[in-house]
PAZAPA-4460 file (N, C-alpha, C; in steps of 0.05 Angstrom, whole numbers, plus 32768, in hexadecimal, padded with zeros to 4 digits):
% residues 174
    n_x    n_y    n_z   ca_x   ca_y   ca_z    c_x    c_y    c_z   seq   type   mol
   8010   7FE9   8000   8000   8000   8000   8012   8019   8000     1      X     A
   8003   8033   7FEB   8019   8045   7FE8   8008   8057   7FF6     2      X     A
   8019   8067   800A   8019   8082   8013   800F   809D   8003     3      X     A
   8007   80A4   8006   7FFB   80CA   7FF7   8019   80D3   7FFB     4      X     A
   8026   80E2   7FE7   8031   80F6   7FEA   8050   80ED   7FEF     5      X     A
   8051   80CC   7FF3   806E   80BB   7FF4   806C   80BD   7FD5     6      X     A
   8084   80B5   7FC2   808C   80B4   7FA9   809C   80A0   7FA3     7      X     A
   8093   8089   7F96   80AC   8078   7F95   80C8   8085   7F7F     8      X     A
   80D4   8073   7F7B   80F8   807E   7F6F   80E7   807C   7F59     9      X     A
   80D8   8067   7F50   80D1   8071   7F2B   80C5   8093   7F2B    10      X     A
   80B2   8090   7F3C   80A0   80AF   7F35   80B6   80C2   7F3D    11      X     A
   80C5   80C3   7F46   80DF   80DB   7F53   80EF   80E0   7F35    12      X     A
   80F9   80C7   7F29   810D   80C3   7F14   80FA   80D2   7EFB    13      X     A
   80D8   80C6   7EF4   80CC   80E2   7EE2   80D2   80F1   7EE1    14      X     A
   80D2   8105   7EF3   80CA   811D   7F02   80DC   8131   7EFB    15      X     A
   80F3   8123   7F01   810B   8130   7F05   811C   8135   7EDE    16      X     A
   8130   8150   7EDA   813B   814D   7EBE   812A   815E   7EB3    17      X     A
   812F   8167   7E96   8129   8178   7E7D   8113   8167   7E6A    18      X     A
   8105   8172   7E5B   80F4   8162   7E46   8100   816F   7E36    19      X     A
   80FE   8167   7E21   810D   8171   7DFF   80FF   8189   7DFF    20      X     A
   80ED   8196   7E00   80DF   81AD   7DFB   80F3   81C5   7E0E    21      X     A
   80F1   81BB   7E23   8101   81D4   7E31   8124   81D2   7E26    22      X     A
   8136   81B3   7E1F   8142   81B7   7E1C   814A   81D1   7DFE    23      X     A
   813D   81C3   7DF1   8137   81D4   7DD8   813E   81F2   7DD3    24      X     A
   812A   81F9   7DF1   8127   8213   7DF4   813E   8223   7DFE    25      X     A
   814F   820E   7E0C   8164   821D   7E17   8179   8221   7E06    26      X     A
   8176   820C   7DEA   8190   8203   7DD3   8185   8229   7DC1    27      X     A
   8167   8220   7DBA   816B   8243   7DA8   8168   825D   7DBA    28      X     A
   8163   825B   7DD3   816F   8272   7DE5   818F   827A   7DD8    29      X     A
   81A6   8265   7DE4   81BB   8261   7DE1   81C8   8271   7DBF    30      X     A
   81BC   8260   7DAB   81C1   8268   7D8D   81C2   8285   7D86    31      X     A
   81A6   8290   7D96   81A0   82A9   7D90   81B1   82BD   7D99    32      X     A
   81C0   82B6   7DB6   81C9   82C7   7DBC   81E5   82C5   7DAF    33      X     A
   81F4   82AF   7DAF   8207   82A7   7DA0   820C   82B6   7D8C    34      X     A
   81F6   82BA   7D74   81F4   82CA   7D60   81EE   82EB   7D67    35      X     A
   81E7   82F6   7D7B   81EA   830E   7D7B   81FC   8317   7D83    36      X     A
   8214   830A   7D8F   8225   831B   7DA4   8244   830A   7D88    37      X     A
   8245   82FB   7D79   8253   82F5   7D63   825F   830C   7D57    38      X     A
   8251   8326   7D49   825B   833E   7D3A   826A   834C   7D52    39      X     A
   8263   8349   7D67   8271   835B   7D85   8288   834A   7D82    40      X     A
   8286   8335   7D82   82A3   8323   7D8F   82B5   8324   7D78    41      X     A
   82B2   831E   7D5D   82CB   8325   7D57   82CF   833D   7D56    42      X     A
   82C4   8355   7D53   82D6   836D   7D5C   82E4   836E   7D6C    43      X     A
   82E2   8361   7D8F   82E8   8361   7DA6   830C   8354   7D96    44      X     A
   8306   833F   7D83   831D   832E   7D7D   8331   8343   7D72    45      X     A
   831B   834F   7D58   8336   8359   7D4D   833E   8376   7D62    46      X     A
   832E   8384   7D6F   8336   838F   7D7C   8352   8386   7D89    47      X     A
   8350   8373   7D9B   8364   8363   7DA7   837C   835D   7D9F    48      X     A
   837A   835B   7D82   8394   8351   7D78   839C   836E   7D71    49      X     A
   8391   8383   7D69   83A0   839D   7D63   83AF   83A4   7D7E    50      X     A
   83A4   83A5   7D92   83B5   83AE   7DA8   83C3   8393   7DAF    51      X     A
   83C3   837E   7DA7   83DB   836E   7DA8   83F9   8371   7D91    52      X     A
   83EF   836F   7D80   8401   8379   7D67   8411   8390   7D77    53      X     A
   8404   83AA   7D81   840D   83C7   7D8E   8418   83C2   7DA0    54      X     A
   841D   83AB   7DAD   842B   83B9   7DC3   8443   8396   7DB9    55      X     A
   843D   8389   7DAB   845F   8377   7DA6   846C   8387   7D93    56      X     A
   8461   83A5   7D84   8475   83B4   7D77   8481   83C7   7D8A    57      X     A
   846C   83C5   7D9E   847E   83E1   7DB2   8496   83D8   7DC1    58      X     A
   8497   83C0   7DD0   84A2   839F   7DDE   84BB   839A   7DC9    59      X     A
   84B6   839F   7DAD   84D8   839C   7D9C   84E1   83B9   7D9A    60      X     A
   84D4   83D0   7D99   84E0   83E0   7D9A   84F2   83EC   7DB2    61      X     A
   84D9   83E0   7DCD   84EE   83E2   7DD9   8509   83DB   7DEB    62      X     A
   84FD   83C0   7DD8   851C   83B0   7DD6   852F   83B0   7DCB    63      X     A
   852B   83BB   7DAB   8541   83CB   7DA2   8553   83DB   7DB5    64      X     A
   8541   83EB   7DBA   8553   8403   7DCB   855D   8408   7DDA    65      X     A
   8553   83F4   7DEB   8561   83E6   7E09   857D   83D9   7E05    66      X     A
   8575   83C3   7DF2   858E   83B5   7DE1   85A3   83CB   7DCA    67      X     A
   859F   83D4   7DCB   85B0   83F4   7DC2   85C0   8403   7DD3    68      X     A
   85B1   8402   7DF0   85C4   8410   7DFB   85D1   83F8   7E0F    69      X     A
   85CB   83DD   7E14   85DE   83CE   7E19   85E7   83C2   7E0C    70      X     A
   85F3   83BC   7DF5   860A   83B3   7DE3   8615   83CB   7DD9    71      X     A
   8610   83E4   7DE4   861C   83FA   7DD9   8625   83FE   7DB8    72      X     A
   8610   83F0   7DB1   8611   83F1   7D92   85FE   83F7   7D87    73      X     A
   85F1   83FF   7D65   85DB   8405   7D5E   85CC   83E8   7D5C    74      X     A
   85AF   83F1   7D5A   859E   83D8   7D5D   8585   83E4   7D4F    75      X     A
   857E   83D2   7D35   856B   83D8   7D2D   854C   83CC   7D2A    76      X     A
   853E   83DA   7D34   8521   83C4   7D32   8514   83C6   7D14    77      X     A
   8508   83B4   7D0B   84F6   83B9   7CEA   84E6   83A2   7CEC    78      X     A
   84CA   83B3   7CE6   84B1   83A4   7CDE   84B0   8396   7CC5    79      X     A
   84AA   837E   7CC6   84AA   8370   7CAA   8485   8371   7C9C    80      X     A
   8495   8369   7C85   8477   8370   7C75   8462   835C   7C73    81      X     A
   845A   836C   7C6C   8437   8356   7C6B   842D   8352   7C86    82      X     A
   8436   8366   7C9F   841E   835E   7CB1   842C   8366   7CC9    83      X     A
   8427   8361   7CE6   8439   836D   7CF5   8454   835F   7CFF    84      X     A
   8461   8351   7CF7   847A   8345   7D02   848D   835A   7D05    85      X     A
   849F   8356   7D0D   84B8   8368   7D11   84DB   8358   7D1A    86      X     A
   84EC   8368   7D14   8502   835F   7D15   8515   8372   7D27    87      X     A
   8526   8367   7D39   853C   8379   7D44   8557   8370   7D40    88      X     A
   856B   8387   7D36   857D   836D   7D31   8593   8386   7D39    89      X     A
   85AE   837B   7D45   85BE   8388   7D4B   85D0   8393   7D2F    90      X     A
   85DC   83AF   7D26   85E3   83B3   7D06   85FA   83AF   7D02    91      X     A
   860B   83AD   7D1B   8627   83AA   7D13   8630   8396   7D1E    92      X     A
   863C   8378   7D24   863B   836C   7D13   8612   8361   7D0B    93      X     A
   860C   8362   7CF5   85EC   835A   7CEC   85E7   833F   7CFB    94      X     A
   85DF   8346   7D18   85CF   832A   7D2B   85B1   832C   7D28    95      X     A
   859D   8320   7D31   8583   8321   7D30   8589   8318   7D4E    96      X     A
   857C   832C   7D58   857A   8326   7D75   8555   8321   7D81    97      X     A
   8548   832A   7D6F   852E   8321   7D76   8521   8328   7D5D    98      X     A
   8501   8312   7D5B   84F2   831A   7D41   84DC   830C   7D44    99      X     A
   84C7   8318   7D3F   84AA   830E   7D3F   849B   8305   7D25   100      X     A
   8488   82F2   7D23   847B   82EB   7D05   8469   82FD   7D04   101      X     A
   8460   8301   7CE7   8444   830C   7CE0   8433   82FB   7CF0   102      X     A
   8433   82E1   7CF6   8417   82D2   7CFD   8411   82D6   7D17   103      X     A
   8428   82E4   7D2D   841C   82EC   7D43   8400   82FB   7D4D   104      X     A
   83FC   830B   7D40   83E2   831A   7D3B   83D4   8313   7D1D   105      X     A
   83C9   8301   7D18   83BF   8301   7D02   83A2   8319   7CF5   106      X     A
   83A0   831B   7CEB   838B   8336   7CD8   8391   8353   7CE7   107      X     A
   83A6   8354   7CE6   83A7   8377   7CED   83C3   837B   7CD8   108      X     A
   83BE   8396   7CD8   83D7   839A   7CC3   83E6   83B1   7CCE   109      X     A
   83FF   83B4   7CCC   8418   83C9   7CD7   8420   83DF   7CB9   110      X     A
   841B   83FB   7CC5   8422   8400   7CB0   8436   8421   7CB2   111      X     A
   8447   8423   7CA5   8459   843B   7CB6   8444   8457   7C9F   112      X     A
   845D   8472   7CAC   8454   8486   7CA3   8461   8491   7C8E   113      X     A
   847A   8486   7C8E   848C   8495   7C82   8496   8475   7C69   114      X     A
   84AA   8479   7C54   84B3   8465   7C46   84C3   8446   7C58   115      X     A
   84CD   845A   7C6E   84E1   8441   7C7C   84D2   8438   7C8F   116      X     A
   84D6   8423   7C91   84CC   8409   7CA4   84DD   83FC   7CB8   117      X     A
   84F5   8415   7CBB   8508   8408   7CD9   850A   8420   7CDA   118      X     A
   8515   841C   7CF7   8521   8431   7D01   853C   842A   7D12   119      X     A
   8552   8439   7D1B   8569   8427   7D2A   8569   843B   7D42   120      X     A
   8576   8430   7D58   8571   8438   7D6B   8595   8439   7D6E   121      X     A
   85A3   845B   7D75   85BE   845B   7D86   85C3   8451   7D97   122      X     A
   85D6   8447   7D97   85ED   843C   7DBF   85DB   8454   7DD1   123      X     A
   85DC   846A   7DD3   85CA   8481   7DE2   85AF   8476   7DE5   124      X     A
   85A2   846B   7DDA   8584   8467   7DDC   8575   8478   7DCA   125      X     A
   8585   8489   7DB5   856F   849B   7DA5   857B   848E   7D86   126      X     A
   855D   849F   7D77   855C   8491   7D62   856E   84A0   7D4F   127      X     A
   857C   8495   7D40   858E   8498   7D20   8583   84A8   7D15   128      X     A
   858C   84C6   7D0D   857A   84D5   7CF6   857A   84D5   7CE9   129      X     A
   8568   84D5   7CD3   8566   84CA   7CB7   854E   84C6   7CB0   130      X     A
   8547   84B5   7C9E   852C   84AD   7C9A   8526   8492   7CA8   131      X     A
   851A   849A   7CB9   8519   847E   7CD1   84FA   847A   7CD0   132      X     A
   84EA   845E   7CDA   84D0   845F   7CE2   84C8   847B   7CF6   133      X     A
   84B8   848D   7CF7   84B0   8498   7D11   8496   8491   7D13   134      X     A
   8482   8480   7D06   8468   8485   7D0A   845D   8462   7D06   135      X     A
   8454   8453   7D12   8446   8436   7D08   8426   843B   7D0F   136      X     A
   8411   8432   7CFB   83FA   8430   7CFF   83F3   840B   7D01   137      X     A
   83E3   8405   7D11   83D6   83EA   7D15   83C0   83E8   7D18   138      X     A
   83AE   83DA   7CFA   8394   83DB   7CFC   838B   83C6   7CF2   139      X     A
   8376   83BC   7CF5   8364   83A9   7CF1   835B   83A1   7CD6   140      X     A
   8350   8394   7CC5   8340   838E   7CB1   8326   838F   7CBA   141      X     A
   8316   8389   7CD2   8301   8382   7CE1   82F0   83A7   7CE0   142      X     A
   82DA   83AB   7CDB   82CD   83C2   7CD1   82CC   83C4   7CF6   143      X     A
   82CC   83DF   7CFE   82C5   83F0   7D0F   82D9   83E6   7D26   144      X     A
   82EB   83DB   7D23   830E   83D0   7D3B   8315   83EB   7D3F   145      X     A
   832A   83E4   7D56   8339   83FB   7D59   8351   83FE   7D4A   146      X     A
   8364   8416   7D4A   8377   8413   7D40   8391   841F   7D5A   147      X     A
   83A6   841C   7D53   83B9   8423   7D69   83CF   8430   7D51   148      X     A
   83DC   844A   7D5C   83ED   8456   7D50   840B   8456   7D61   149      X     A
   8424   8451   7D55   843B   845A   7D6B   8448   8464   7D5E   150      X     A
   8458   8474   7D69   8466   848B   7D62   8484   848C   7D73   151      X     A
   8493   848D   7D69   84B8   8489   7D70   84C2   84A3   7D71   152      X     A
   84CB   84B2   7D7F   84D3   84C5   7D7D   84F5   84CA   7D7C   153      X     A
   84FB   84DE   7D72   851A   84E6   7D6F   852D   84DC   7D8C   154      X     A
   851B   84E0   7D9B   8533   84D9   7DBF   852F   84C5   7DBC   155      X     A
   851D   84AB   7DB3   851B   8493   7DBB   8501   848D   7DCB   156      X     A
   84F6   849E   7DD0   84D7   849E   7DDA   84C1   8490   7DC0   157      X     A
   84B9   847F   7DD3   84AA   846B   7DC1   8487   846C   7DD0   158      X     A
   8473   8473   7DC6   8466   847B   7DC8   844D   8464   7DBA   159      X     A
   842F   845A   7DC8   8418   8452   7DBD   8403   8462   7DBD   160      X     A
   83EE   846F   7DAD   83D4   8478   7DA5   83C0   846B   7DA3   161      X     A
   83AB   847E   7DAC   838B   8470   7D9E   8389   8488   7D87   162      X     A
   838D   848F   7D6C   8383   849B   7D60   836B   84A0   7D5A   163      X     A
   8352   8492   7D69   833B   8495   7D63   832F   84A6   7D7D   164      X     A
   833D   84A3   7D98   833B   84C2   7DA9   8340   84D6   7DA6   165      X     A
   832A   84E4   7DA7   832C   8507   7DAC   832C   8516   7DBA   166      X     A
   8328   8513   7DDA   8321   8517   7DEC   833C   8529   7DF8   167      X     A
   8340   8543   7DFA   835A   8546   7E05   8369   8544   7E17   168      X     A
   8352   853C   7E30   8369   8530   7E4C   836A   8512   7E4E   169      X     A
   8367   850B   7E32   8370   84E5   7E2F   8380   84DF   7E34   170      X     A
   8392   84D7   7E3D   83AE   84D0   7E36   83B4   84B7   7E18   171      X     A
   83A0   84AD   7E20   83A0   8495   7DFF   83A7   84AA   7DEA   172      X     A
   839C   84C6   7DEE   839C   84CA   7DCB   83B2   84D2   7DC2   173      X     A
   83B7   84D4   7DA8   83CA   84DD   7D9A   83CD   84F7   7D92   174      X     A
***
């Protein structure tokens, strides 16, 4: 004889768990959102990789220059083409003391201001005058990314931007 309101293990084991209907519901909950926040996320990506790209050009530059003024020799850094890699190499005797691939940051592109694409850094820590890099832009293929600008100056001051701030007590801006 069964009890009111006792449950044996079969009626408990029903009871209990999802039916396909609700699971269902929770699979195109899921999809939908999946699909709306998709156009956000890769921006978030390429975003990401632009200020990654920006700051392993700033990281050789200023390793060049560090390495310039301890081997008390000149030392030159140069971006290679097709994308953002870069090269440091000591000039006299020609060592490669450090160098990065294009595929580190993949879909962003490096691009200078001027014709030259190195710049060398003195035993002093300042840059060679001449026609040297002073300006790299890093930007995206991805519609509405950020972009990062750096800028090398004559002492050896190496500098990153948001060119897309305007704001004058930013410090990001350029």
């Amino acid at each position: 004889m069964l009890m009111r309101g006792r449950r044996t293990p079969s009626q408990q084991h029903r009871e209990s768990g999802l039916t396909l209907i609700e699971l269902m519901v929770v699979v195109v909950i899921m999809v939908v959102s999946a699909t709306l926040a998709a156009p956000s996320f890769s921006q978030v990506i390429a975003n990401y990789r632009v200020r990654s790209a920006a700051e392993s050009i700033i990281n050789g530059l200023n390793y060049a220059r560090a390495e310039a003024v301890r081997r008390n020799s000149a030392v030159s850094f140069g971006l290679v083409a097709g994308g953002s890699g870069w090269t440091v190499s000591q000039v006299l005797p020609n060592v490669t003391l450090q160098s990065r691939s294009n595929n580190d940051s993949p879909g962003t592109a490096v691009a200078s201001s001027n014709v030259s694409t190195s710049v060398t850094f003195l035993p002093t820590g300042l840059v060679q005058t001449g026609t040297q890099l002073t300006q790299i832009v890093v930007s995206s293929a991805t519609a509405g990314s950020d972009s990062r600008r750096i800028n090398i100056f004559g002492g050896g001051l190496i500098r990153m931007c948001d060119p897309n701030i305007v704001a004058a007590n930013d410090p990001r801006r350029c």
